[in-house]
VEXVO-831588 format. One line per field, with one value per atom (N, C-alpha, C, CB): residue in three letters; atom name; x, y, z. Coordinates in pm, whole numbers. Glycine has a CB too. Layout:
res (Ala; ...)
atom (CA; ...)
X (X; ...)
Y (Y; ...)
Z (Z; ...)
This chain:
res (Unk; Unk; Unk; Unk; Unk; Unk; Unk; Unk; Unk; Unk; Unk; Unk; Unk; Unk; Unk; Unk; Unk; Unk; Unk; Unk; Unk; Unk; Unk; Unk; Unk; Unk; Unk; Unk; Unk; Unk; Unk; Unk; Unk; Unk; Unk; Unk; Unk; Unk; Unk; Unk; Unk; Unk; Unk; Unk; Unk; Unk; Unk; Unk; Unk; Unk; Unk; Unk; Unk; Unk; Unk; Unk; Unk; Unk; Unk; Unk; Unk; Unk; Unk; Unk; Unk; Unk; Unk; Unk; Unk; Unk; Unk; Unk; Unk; Unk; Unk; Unk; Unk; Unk; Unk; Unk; Unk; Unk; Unk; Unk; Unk; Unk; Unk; Unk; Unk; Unk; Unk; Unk; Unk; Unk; Unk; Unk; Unk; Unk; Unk; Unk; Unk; Unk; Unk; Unk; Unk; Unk; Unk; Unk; Unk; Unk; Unk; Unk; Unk; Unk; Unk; Unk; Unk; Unk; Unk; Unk; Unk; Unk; Unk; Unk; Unk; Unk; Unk; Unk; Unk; Unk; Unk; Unk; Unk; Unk; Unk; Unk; Unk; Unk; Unk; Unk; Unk; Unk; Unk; Unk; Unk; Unk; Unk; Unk; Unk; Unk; Unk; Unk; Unk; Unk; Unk; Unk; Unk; Unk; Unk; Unk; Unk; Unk; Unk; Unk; Unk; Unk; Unk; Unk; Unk; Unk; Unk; Unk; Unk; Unk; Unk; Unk; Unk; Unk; Unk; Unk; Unk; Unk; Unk; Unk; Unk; Unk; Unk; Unk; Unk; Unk; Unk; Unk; Unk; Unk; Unk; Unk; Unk; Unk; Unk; Unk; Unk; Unk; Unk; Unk; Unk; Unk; Unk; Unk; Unk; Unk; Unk; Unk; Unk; Unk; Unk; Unk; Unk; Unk; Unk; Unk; Unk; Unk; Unk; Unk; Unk; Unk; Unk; Unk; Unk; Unk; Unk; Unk; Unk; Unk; Unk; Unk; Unk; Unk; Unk; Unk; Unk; Unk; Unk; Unk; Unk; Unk; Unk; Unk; Unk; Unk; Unk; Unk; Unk; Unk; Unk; Unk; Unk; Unk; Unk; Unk; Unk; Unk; Unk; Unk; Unk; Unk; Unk; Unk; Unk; Unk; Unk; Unk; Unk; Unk; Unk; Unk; Unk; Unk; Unk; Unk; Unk; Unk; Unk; Unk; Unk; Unk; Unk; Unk; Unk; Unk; Unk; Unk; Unk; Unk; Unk; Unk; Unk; Unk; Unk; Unk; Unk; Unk; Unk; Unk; Unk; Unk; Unk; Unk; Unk; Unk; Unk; Unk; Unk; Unk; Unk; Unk; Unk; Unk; Unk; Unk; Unk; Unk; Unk; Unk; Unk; Unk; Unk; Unk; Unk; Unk; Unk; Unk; Unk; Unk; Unk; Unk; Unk; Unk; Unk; Unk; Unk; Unk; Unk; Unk; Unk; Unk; Unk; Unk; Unk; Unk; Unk; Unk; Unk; Unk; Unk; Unk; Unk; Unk; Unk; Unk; Unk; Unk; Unk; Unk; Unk; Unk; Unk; Unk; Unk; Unk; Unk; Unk; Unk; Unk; Unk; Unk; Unk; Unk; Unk; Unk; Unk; Unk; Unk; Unk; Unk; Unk; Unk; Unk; Unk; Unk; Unk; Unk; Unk; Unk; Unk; Unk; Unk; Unk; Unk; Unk; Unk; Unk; Unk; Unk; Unk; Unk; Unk; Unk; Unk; Unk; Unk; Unk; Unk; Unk; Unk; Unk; Unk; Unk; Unk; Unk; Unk; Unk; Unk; Unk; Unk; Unk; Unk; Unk; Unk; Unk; Unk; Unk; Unk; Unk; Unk; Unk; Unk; Unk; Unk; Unk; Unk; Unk; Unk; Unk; Unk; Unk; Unk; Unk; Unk; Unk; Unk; Unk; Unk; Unk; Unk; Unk; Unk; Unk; Unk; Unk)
atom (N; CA; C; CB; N; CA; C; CB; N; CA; C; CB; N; CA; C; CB; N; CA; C; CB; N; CA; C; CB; N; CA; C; CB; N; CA; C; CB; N; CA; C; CB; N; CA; C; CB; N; CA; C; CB; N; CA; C; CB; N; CA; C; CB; N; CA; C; CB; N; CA; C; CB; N; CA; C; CB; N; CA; C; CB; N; CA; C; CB; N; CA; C; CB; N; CA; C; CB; N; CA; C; CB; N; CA; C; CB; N; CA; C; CB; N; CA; C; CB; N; CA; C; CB; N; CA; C; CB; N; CA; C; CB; N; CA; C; CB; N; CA; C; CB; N; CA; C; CB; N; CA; C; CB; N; CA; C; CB; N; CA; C; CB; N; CA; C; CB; N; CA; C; CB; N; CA; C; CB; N; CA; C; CB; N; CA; C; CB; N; CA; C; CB; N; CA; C; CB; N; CA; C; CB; N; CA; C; CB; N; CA; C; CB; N; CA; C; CB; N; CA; C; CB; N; CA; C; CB; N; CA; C; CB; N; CA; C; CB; N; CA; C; CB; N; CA; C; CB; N; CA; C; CB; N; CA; C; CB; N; CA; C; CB; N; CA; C; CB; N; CA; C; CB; N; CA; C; CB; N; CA; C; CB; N; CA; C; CB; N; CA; C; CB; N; CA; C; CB; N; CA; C; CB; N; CA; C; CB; N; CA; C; CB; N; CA; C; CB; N; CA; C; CB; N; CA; C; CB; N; CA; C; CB; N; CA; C; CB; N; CA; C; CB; N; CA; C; CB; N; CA; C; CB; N; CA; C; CB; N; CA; C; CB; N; CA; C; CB; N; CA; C; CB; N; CA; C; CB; N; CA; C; CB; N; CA; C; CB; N; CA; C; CB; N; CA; C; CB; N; CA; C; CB; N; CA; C; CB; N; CA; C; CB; N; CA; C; CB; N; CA; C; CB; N; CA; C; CB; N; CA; C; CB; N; CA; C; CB; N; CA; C; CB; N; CA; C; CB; N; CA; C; CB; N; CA; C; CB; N; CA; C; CB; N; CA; C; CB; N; CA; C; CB; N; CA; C; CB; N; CA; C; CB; N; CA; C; CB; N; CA; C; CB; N; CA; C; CB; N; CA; C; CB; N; CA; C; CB; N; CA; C; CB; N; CA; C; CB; N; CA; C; CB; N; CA; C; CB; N; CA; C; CB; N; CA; C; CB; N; CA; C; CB; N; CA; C; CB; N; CA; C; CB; N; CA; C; CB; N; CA; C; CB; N; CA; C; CB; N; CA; C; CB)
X (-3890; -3792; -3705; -3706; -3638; -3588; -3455; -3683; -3359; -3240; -3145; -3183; -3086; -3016; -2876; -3031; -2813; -2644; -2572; -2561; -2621; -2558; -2631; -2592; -2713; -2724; -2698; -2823; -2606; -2581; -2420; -2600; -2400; -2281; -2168; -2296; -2029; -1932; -1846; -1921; -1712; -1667; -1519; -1780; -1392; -1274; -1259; -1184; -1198; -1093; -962; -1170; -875; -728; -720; -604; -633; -596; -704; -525; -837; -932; -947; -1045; -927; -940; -798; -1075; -667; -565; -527; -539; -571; -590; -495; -708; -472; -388; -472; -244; -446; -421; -593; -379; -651; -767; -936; -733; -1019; -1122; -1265; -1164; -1299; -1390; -1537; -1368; -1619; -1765; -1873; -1775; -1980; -2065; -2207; -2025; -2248; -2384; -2515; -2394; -2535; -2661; -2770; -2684; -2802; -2868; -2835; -2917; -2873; -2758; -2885; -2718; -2820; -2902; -2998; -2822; -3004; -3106; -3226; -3067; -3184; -3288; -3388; -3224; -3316; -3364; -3448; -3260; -3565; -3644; -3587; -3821; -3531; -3523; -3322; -3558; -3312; -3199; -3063; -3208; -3046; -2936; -2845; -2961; -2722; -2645; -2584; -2517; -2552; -2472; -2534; -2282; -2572; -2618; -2482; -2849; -2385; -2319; -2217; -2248; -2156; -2140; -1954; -2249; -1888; -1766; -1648; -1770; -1548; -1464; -1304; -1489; -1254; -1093; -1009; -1047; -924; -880; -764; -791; -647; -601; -460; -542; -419; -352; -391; -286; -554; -621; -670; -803; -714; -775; -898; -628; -935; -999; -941; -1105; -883; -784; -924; -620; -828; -933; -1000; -839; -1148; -1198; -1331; -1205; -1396; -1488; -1605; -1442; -1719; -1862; -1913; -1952; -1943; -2016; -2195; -1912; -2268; -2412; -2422; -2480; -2373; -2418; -2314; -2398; -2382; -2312; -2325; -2339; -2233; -2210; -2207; -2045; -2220; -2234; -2189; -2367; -2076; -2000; -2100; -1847; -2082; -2140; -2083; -2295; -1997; -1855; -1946; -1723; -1956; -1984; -1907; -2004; -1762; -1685; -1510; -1723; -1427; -1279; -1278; -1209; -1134; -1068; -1090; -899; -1127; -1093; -1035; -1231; -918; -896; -1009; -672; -1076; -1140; -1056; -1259; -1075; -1052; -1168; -943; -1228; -1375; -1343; -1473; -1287; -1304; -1152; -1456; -1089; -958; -922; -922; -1103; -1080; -1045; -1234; -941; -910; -941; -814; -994; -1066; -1081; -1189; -1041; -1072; -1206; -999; -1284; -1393; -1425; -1514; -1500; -1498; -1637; -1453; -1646; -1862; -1945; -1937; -1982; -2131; -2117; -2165; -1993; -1969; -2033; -1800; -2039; -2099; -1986; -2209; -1995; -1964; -2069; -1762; -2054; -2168; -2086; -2361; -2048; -1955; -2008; -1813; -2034; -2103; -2093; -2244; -2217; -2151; -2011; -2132; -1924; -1853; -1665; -1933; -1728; -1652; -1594; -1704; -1443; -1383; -1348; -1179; -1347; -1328; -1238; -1441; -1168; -1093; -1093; -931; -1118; -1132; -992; -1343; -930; -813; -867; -687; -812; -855; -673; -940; -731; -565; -624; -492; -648; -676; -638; -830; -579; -587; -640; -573; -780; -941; -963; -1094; -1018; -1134; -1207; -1212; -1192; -1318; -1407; -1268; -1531; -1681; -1717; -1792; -1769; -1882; -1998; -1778; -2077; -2193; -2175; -2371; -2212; -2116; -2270; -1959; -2335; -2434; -2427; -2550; -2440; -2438; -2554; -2436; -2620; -2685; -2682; -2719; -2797; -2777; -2830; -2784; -2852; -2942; -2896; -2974)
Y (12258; 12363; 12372; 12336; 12490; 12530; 12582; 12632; 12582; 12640; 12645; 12570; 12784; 12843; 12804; 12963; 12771; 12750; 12848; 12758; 12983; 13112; 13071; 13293; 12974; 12985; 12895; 13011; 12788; 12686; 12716; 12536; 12672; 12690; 12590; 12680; 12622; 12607; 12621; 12656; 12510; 12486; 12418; 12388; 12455; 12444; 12344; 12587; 12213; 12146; 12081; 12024; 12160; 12089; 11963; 12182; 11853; 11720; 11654; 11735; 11604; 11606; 11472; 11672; 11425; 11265; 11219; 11138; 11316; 11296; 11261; 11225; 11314; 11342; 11397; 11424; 11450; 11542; 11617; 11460; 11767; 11874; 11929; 11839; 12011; 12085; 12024; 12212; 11975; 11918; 12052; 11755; 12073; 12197; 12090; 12378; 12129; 12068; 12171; 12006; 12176; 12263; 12184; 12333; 12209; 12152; 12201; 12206; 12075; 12066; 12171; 11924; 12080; 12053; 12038; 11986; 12117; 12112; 12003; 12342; 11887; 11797; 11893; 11658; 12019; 12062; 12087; 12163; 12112; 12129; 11982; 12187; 11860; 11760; 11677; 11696; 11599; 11542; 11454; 11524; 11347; 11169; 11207; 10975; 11083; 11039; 11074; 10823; 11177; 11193; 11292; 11204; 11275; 11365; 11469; 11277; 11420; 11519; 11466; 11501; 11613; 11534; 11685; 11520; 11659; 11772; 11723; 11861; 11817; 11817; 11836; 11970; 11744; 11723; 11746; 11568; 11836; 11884; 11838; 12101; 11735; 11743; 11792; 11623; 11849; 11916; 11771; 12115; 11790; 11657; 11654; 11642; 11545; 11524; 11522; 11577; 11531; 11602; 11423; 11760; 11419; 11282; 11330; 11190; 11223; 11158; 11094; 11095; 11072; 10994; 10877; 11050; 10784; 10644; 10672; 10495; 10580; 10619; 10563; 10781; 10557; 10424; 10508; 10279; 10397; 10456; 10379; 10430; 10434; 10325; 10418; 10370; 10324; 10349; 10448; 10404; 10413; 10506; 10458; 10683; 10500; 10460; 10579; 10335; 10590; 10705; 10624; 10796; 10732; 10707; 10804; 10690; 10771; 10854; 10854; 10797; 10917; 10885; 10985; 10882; 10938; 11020; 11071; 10921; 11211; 11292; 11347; 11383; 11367; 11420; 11383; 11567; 11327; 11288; 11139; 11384; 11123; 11011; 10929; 11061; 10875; 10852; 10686; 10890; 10705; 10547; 10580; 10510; 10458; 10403; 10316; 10345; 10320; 10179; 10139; 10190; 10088; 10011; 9906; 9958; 9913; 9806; 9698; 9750; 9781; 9727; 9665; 9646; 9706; 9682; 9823; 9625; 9804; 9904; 9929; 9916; 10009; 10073; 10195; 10047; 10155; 10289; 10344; 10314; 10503; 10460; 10587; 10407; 10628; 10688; 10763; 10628; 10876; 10911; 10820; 11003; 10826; 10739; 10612; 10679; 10552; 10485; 10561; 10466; 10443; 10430; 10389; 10317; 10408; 10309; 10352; 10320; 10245; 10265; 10165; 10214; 10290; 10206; 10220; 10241; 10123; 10148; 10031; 10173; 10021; 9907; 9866; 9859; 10002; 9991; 9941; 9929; 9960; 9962; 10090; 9905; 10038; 10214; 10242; 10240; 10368; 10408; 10497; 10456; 10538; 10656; 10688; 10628; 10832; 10840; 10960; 10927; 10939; 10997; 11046; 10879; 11161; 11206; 11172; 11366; 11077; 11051; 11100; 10820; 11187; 11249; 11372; 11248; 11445; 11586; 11673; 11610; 11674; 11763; 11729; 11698; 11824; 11775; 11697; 11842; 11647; 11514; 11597; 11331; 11530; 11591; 11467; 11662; 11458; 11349; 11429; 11225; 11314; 11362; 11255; 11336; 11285; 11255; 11268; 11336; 11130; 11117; 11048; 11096; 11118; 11038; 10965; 11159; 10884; 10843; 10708; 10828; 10798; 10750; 10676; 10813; 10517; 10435; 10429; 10330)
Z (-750; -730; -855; -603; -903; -1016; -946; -1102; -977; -941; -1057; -829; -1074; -1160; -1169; -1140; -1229; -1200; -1115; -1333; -1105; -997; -887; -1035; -853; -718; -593; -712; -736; -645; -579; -728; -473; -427; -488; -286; -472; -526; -459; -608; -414; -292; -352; -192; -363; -402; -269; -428; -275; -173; -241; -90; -163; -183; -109; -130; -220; -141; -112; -14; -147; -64; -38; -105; 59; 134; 101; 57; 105; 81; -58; 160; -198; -370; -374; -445; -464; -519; -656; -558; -596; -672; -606; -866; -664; -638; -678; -716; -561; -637; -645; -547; -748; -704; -734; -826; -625; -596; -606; -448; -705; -731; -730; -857; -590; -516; -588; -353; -693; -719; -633; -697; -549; -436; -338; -435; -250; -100; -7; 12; 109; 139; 250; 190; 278; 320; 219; 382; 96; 18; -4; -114; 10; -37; 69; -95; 23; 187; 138; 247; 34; 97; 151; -106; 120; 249; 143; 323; 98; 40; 79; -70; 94; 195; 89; 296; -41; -158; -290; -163; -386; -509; -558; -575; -633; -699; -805; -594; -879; -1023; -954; -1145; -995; -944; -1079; -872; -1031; -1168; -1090; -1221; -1145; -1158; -1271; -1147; -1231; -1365; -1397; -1341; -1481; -1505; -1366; -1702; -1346; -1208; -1127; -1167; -1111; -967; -915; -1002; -818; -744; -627; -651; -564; -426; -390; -413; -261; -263; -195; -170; -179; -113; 19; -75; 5; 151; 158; 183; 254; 253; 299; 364; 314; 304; 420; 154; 518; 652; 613; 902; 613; 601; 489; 735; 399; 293; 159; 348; 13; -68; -147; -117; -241; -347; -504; -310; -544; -701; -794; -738; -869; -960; -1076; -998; -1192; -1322; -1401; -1329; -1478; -1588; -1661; -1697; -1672; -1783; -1939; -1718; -1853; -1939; -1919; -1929; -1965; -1938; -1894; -1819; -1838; -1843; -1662; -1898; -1625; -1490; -1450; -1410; -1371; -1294; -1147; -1230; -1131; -1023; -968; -1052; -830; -740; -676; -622; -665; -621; -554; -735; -397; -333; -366; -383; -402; -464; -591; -395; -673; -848; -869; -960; -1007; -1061; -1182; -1048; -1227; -1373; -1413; -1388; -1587; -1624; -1661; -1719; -1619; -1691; -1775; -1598; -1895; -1961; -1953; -2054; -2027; -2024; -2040; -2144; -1938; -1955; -1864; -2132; -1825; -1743; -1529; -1798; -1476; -1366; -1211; -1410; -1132; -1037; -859; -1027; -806; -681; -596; -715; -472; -366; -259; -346; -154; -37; 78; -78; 172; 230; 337; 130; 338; 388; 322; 460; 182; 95; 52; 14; 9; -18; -206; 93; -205; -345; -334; -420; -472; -500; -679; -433; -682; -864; -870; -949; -969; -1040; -1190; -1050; -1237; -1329; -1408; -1300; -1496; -1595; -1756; -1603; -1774; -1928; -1906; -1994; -2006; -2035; -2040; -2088; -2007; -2008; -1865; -2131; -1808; -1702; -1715; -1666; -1564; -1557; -1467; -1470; -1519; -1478; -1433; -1599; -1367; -1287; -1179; -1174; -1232; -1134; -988; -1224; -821; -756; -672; -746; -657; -503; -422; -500; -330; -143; -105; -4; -111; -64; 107; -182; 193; 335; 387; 410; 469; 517; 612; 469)
């Protein structure tokens, strides 16, 4: 399957898991399109001030991966900064939250994966 950047959907949430400021989510792949066990594969934009606020993963884990800007992580109650190209994978029942602290948008790529 081939999909165009106009045809993926694009979805503004304020506050989202109690964040601050506006997180806009632009779905790859929506998990109907996908057969294995993944609930969200999408391209995640905070502008600067913006967050996720904290929040945990029962049967399923996610995976950030910084494309572009500054981000603090909390991973389970580590705190880090991480930059492009940096990673994190929270799951298990473990909670996360990403903050965008740079002046540019932060881009991350942002998957759900479900067991």
């Amino acid at each position: 399957m081939i999909k165009s950047a106009a045809d993926m959907r694009t979805e503004l949430r304020e506050r989202m898991r109690g964040g601050e400021g506006t997180v806009q989510i632009r779905h790859v792949f929506e998990q109907t399109e996908l057969k294995g066990k993944c609930r969200l594969f999408a391209l995640i934009t905070l502008e600067p001030n913006s967050s996720i606020g904290l929040h945990a993963h029962e049967s399923e884990e996610e995976v950030y991966y910084i494309l572009q800007g500054r981000a603090k992580v909390v991973d389970d109650g580590e705190e880090r900064e991480l930059k492009p190209g940096d990673a994190v994978l929270t799951g298990d029942g473990r909670s996360h939250s990403i903050a965008n602290i740079g002046d540019e948008a932060l881009e991350l790529m942002a998957v759900i994966l479900t067991y």
